[in-house]
C-alpha positions in Angstrom: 22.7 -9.8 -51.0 26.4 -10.9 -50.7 28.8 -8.3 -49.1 31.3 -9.9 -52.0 29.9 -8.8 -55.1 28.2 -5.5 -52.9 30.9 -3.9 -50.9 33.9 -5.7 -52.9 35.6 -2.7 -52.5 34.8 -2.3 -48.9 37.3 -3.5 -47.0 38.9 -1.0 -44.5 34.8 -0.7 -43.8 33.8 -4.3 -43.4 36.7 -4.2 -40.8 35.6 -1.3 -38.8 32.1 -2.6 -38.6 33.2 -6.0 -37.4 34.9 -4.4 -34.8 32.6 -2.4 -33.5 30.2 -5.8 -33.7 32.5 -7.3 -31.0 32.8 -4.5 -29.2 28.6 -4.3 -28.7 28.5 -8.0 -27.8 30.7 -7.5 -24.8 29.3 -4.2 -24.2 26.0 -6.4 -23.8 27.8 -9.1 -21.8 29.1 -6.3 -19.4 25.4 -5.5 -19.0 23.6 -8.9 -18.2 26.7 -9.1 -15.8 25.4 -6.0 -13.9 22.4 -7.1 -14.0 23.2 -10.4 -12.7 25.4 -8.2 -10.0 21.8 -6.8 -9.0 20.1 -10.1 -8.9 22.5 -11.6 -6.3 22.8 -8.4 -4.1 19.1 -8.0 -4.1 18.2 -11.2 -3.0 21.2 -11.3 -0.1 19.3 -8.0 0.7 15.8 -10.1 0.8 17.4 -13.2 2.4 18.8 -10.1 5.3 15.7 -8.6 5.4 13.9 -12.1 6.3 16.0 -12.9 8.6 16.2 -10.2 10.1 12.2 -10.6 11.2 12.8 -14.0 12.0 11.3 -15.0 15.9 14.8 -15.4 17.5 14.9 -18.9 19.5 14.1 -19.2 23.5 12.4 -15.4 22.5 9.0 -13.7 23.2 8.9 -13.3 19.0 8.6 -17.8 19.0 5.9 -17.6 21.7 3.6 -15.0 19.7 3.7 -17.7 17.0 0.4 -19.4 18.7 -1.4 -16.4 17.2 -2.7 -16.3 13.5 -1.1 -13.2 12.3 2.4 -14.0 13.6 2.2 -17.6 11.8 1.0 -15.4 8.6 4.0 -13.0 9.2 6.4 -15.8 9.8 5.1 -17.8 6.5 5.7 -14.2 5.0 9.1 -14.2 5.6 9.7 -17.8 4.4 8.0 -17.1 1.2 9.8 -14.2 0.9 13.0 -15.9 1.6 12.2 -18.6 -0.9 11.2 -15.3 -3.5 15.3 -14.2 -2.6 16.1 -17.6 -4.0 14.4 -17.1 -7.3 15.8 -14.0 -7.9 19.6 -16.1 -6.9 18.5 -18.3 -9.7 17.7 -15.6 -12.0 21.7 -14.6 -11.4 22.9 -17.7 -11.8 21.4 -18.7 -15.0 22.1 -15.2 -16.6 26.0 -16.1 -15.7 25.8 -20.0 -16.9 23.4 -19.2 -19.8 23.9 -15.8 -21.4 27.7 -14.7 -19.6 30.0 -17.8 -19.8 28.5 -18.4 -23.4 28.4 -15.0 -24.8 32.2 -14.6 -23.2 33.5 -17.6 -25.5 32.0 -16.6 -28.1 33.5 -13.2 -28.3 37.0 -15.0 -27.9 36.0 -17.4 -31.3 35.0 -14.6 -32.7 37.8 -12.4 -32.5 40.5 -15.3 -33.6 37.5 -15.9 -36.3 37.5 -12.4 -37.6 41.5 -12.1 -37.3 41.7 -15.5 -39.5 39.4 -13.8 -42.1 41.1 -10.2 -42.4 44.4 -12.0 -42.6 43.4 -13.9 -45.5 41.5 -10.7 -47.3 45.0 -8.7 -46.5 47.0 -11.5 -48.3 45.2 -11.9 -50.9 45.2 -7.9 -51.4 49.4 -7.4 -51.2 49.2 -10.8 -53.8 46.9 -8.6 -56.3 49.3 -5.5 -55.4 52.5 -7.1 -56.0 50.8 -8.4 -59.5 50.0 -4.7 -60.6 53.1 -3.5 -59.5 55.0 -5.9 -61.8 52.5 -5.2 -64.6 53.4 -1.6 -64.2 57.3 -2.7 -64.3 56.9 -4.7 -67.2 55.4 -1.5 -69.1 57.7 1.0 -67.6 60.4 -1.2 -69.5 58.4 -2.0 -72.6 58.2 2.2 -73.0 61.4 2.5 -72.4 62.4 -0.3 -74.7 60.2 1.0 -77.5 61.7 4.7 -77.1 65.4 3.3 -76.6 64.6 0.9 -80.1 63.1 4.4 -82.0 66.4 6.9 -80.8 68.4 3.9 -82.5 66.5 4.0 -85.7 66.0 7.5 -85.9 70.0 7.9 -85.5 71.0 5.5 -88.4 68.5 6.4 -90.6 70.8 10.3 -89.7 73.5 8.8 -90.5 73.0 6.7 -93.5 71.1 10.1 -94.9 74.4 12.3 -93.8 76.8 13.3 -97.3 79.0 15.5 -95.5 80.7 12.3 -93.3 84.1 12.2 -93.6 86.0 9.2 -94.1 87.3 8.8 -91.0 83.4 9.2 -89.6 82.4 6.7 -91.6 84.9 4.4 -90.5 83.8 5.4 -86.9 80.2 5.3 -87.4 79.1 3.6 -90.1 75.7 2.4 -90.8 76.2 -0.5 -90.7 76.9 -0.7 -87.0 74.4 1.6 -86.6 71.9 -0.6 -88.2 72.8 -3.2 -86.1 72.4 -0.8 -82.9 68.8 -0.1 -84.1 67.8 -3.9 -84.4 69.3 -4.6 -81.0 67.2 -1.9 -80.0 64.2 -3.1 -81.6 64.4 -6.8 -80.4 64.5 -5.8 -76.8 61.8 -3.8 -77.4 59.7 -7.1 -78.8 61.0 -8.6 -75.7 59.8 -6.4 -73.2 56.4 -6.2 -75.3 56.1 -9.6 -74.8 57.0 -9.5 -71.2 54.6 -6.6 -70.9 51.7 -8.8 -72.5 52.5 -11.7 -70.4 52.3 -9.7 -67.6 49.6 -8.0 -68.3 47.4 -11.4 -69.1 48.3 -12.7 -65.7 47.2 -9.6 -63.7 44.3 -9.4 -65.6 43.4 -13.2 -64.6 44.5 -12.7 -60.4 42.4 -9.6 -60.5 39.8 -11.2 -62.2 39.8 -14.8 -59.8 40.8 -11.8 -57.0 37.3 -9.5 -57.0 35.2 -12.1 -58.0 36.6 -15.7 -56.3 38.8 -15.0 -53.0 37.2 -11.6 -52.4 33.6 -12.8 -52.3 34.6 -15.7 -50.9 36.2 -13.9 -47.8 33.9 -11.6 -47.5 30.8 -14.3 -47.8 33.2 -15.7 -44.2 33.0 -12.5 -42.4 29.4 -11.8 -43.8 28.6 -15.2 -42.0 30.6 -14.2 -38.7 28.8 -11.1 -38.5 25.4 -12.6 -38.5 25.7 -15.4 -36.5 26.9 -12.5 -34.1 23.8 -10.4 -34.8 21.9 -14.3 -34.1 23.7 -14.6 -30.6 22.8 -11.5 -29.5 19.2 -12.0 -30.5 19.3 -15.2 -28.6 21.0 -13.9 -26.0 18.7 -11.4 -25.4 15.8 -13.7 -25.9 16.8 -15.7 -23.1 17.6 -12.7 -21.0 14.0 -12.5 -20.9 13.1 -16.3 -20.6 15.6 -16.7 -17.6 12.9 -14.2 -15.5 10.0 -16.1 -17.5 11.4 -19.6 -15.8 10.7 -18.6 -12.5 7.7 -16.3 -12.5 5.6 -19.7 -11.7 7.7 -19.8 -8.6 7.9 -16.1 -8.1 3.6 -16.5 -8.0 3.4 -19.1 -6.1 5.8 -17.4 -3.5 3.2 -14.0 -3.6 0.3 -17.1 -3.6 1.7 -17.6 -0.2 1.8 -14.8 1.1 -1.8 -13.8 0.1 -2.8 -17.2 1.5 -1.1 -16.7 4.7 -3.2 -13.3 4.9 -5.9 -14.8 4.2 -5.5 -16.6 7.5 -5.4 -15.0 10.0 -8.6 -14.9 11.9 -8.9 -12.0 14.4 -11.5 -13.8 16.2 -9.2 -17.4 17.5 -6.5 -14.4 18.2 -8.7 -12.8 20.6 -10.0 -16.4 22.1 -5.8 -17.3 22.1 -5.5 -14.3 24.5 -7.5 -15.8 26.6 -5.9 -19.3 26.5 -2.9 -17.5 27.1 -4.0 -15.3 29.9 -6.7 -16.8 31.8 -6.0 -17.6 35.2 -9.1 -20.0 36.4 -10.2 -17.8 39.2 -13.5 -16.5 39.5 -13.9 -12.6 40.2 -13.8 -11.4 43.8 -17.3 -11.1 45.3 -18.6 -8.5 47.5 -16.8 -7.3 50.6 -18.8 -8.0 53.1 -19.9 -5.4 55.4 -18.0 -5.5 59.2 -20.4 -4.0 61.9 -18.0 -2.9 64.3 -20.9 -1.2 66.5 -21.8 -4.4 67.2 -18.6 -6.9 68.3 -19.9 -10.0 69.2 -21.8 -10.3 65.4 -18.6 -9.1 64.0 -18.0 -11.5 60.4 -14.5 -12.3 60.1 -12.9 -10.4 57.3 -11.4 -11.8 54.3 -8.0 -11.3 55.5 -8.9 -12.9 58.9 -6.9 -16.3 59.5 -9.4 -17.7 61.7 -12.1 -18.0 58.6 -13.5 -21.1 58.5 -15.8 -23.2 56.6 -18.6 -22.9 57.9 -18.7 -19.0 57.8 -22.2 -18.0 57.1 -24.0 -20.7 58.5 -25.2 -21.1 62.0 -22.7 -22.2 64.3 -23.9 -24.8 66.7 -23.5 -24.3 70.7 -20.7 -26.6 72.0 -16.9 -26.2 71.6 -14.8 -27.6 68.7 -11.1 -27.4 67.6 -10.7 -24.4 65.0 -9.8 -25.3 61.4 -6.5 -25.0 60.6 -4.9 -23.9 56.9 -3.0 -26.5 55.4 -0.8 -23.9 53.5 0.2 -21.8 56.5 3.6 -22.2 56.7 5.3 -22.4 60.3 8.2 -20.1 59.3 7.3 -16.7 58.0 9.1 -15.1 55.7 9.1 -10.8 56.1 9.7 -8.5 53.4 6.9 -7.0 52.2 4.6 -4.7 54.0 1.0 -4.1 54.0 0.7 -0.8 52.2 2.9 -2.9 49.3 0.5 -5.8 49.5 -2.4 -3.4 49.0 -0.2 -2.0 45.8 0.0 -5.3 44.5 -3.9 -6.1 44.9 -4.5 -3.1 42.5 -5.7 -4.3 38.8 -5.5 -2.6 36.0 -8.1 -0.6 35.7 -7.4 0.9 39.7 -9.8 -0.5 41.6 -8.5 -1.8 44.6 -9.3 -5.5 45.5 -8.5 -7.8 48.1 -8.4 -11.0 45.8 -5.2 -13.3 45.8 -5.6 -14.7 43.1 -5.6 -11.8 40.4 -2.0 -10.9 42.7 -0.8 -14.0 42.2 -1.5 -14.1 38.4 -0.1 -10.9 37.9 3.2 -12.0 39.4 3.6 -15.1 38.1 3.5 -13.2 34.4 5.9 -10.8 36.3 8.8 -13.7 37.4 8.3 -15.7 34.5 9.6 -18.8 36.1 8.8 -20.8 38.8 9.3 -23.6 41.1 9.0 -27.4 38.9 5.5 -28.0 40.0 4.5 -24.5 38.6 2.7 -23.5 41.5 3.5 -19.9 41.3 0.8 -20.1 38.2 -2.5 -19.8 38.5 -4.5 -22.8 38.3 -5.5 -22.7 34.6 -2.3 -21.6 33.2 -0.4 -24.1 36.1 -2.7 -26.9 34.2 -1.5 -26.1 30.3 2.1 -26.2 31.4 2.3 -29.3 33.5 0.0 -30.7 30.3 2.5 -29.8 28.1 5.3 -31.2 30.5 3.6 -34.5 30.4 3.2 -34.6 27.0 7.0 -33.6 26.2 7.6 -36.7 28.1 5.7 -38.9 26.7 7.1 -38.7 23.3 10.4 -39.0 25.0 9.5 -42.1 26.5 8.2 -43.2 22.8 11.6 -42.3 21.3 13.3 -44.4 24.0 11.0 -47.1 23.6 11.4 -47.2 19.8 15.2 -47.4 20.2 15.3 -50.2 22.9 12.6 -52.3 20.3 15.3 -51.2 17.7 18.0 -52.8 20.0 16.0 -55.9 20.7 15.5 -57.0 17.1 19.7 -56.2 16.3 20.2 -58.7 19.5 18.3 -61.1 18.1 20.0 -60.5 14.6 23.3 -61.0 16.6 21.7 -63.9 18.4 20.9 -65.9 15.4 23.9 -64.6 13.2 27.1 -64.3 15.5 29.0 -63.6 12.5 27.0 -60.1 12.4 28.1 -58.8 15.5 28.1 -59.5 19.5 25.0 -59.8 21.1 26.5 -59.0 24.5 27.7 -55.5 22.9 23.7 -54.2 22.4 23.3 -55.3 26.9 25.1 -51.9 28.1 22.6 -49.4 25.6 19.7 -51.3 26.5 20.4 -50.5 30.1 20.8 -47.4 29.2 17.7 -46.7 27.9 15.8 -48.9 30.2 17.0 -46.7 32.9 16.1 -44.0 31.0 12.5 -44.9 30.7 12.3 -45.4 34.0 13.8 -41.9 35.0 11.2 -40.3 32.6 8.3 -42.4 33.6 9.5 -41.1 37.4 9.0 -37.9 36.2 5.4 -38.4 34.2 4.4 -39.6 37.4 5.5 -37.0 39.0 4.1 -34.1 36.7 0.9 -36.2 36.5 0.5 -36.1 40.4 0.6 -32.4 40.2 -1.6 -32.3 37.0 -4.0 -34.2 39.1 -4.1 -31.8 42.0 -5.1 -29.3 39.7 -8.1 -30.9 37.9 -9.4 -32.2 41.5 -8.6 -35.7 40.1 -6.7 -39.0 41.1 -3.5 -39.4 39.3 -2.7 -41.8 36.4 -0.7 -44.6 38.8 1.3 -47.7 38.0 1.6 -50.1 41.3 5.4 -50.8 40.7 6.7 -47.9 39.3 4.7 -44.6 41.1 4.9 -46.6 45.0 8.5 -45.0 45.2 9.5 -43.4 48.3 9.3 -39.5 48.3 8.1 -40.0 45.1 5.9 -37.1 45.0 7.3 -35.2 48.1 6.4 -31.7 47.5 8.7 -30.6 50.0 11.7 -31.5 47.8 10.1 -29.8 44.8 8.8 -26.7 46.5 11.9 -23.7 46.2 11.6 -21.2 48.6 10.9 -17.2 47.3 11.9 -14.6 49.2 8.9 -12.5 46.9 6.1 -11.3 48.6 3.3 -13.1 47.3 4.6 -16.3 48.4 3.6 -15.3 52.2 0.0 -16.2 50.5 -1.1 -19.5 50.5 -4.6 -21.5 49.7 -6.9 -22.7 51.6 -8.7 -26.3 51.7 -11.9 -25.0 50.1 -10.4 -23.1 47.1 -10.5 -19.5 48.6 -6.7 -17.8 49.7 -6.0 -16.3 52.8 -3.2 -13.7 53.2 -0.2 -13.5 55.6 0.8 -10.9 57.3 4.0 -10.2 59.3 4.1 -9.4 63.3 3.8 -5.4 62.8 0.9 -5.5 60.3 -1.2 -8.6 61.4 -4.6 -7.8 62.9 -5.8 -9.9 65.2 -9.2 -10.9 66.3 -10.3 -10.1 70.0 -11.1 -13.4 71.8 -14.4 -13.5 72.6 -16.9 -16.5 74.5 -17.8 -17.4 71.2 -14.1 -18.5 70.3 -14.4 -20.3 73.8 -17.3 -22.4 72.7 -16.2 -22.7 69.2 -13.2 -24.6 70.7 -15.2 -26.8 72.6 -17.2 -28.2 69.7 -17.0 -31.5 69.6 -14.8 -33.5 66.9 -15.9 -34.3 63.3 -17.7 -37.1 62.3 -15.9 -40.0 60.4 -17.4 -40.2 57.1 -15.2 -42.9 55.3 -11.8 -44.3 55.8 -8.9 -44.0 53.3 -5.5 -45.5 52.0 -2.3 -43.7 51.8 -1.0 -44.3 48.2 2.2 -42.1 48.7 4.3 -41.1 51.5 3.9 -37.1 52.9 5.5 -34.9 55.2 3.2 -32.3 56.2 5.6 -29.7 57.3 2.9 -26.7 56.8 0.8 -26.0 59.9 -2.7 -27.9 59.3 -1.1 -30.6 57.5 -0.4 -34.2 58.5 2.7 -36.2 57.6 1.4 -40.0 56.8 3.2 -43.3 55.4 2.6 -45.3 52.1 0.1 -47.9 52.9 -1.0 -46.2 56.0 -5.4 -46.8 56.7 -6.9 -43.6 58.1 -10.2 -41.9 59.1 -11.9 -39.5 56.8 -13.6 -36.6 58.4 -14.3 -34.3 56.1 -14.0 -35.1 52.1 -12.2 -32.7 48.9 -14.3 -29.9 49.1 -12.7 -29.0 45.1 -9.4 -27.7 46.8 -7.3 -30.9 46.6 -7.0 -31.7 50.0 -9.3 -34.0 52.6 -9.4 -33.9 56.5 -8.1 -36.8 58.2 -7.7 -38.6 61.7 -5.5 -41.0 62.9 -6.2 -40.8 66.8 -8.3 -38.8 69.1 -6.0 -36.4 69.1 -4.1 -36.5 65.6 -5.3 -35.1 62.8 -4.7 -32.6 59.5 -5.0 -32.1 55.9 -3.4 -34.5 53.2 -3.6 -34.4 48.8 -6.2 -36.0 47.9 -4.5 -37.5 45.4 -2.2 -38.9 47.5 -4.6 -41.2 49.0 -7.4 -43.6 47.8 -11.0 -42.9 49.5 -13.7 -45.4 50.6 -16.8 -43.0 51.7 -19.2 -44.6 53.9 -23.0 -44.9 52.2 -26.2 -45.3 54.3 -26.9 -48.7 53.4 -23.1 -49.7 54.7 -21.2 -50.5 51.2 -18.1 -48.9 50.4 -17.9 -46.6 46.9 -14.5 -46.2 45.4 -13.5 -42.6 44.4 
């Protein structure tokens, strides 16, 4: 059906409705803009949201990563960050796709539409102007014909009239008056003839107006109007395609997620807590019972500093020098007093204990950081971090290496091809790096010596580059703390003894069997060793010795990281073990290498 030859008569309609056409397709462009309003404040709210949550940097929140429900959190978020994009792509193809196109095309439309009306409106004052000059033309022709009849009406009175005078006649005779009425009547064909003209013309506009330019105007707007009805149909179809595109996206995003829940593993949390937390020390035994009825069989106590090693074995008769604790340091340090120390020994479920090593542990979580060598840790945890020092390192080392082999092959390019570039230019980088391996391969050495003392093990050594003076001096590495806890210090055979200051120290009653204990006569040499690295024993029990130095052995790593040994009669102390290369003396008189 044509609106031409249907609604030909239509027009102040047609108009209307095209109007109110326009008027819905930016009424439906304002919404999909709203909506796209939506989709880009919702997904800044998502994007917020996510990072919000994020672990902060140099945070507790990056260190809970290690466990499997953080890292399922965290993948969470970044899914859920990547879902925020989605929903920005959703806004940005509703404005590219559906906005930008369906604003243009309202502006075509409109100068479209106004092109179309004009030309209906023209052609409707051309068919008005025709009628109104057919209605002229027969206004005249009436008044022709009525003028023509008035003239024939009167000379027919006055041919008819006897009672004339002759001066009337004379006046008005009939023959004038005939000639009147003809006049009359000719203008009268004339205007008839006009009339018909007229009226044959208006008949053929109207005609080529209602069923040529009319139809054909209105078949134009008929057109307009539903290839508007066609772009909103599209328009809305791809409304609805736009979220289509990304819902593969969308679900893999939410497959993520449920992935990343599907994860976590409550059982390798529970073992990372103990990664994390364990401390390497065994529990505290039994306190051993101290008969004081009975003074001379009186057992040292744990906090006693004259506990040695042979505590619960029979002592032989004789005198021998006591055993001195390499760790004691000379110089006390006061500020904390007993009944605090006793606080400190408390664990968590209020038992008191006299173990060291659970303080220790408990403050080191407490300080957080520590001297280099991480010896405010406990052994375990002191172990995972100078590990991970070593390894940090290393791939430090391998970038720097990489880069100097980089270098090398560019000086050779320069060497063989001058034109390329100065060969002399690479010299000053490659020194730089050269003495930057060296720097970091000071301090692997140096992290590995301490990594070494902790698994009971020689260190990883290199003849040219580790046999640096002070190398491994543990006095330059070893910060003083005014803390408490730091008045403790370990003991050769693995077990901690505990200072005291002068007010709170209890000390032991001499007795003959000190005396004889004192008189016991010296150690036995067992082996002899070599002194890999230089050491300044400044703790009491300790002996400074010199790189390359040949000593006695009396008395071998008992697990603790330090061996007994002599250099005279009268000189003789504790050094690292893995400062120092062991020969041990077999029955059969070979040397074994340790």
């Amino acid at each position: 059906m044509s609106w031409g030859t249907e609604l030909w008569d239509q027009f102040d309609n047609l108009e209307k409705h095209t109007h109110w056409g326009i008027e819905f397709v930016e009424r439906y462009t304002k919404f999909v803009k709203e909506r796209s309003e939506i989709e880009v404040n919702y997904a800044k709210q998502i994007r917020n949201l996510s990072k919000k949550y994020q672990p902060k940097k140099n945070s507790k929140e990056e260190e809970e990563n290690k466990y499997s429900s953080c890292r399922a959190f965290l993948t969470t978020l970044n899914e859920l960050n990547d879902y925020a994009g989605q929903h920005e792509v959703i806004a940005e193809n509703l404005t590219s796709q559906i906005i930008s196109e369906l604003t243009r095309f309202v502006q075509d439309l409109k100068a479209e539409r106004k092109s179309h009306f004009h030309d209906g409106r023209k052609a409707q004052q051309h068919i008005e102007n025709s009628w109104k000059q057919l209605e002229m033309s027969k206004r005249r022709f009436e008044r022709d014909c009525k003028e023509a009849d008035r003239a024939q009406q009167y000379f027919e009175k006055m041919d008819a009239d006897i009672n004339v005078t002759k001066a009337d006649v004379e006046k008005r005779s009939s023959l004038k008056a005939r000639q009147q009425a003809q006049l009359r009547h000719q203008m009268a064909e004339d205007s008839k003839n006009e009339y018909t003209s007229c009226l044959q013309k208006f008949n053929q506009e109207q005609n080529e107006h209602y069923y040529t330019l009319i139809p054909h105007i209105f078949q134009k707007i008929q057109d307009m109007e539903e290839r508007r009805i066609e772009k909103v149909g599209e328009s809305m179809k791809m409304f609805a395609e736009i979220d289509r595109q990304v819902l593969p996206i969308v679900g893999k995003c939410l497959d993520g997620m449920t992935k990343s829940a599907e994860s976590v593993e409550p059982k390798l949390d529970s073992n990372q807590v103990i990664e994390s937390y364990k401390s390497g020390f065994e529990p505290p035994g039994d306190v051993e019972f101290e008969d004081y009825s009975q003074p001379m069989k009186r057992t040292a106590s744990e906090n006693s500093l004259s506990n040695s090693r042979g505590e619960g074995k029979d002592k032989p008769s004789g005198k021998s020098k006591p055993k001195l604790w390499p760790f004691i340091k000379k110089n006390k340090q006061s500020g904390c007093s007993y009944a605090n120390q006793t606080e400190i020994m408390k664990r968590t479920l209020g038992k008191p204990t006299y173990a060291y090593e659970a303080r220790q542990f408990v403050l080191s979580l407490k300080l957080g950081s520590g001297p280099e060598d991480c010896s405010h840790l406990p052994p375990e945890q002191r172990r995972k971090k100078l590990q991970a020092k070593v390894d940090d390192l290393n791939k430090e080392i391998q970038k720097e290496v990489d880069q100097r082999e980089a270098l090398t092959k560019m000086k050779d390019v320069y060497l063989k091809n001058p034109q390329m570039g100065d060969p002399n230019s690479v010299d000053p980088r490659l020194s730089e790096i050269s003495h930057n391996i060296e720097r970091l391969k000071l301090e692997v050495q140096k992290f590995d010596a301490w990594l070494a003392e902790v698994e009971g093990r020689l260190p990883l050594r290199n003849d040219q580059s580790k046999r640096q003076s002070g190398l491994y001096d543990t006095q330059n590495n070893a910060p003083v703390n005014n803390n408490c806890a730091q008045d403790r210090e370990s003991s050769p055979d693995g077990s901690y003894t505990e200072e005291q200051n002068s007010e709170t120290q209890i000390k032991a009653p001499s007795t003959e069997f000190d005396d004889e204990f004192d008189e016991e006569d010296p150690l036995p040499i067992i082996g002899t060793c070599k002194v890999l690295y230089p050491f300044e024993g400044q703790n009491e029990g300790t002996m400074s010795v010199a790189e390359g130095e040949m000593l006695y052995v009396i008395e071998e790593d008992k697990g603790d990281g330090w061996t007994r040994v002599r250099r005279s009669e009268e000189e003789e102390g504790y050094v690292p073990t893995s400062y120092v290369e062991v020969f041990l003396e077999i029955t059969k008189g070979a040397m074994t290498y340790i």
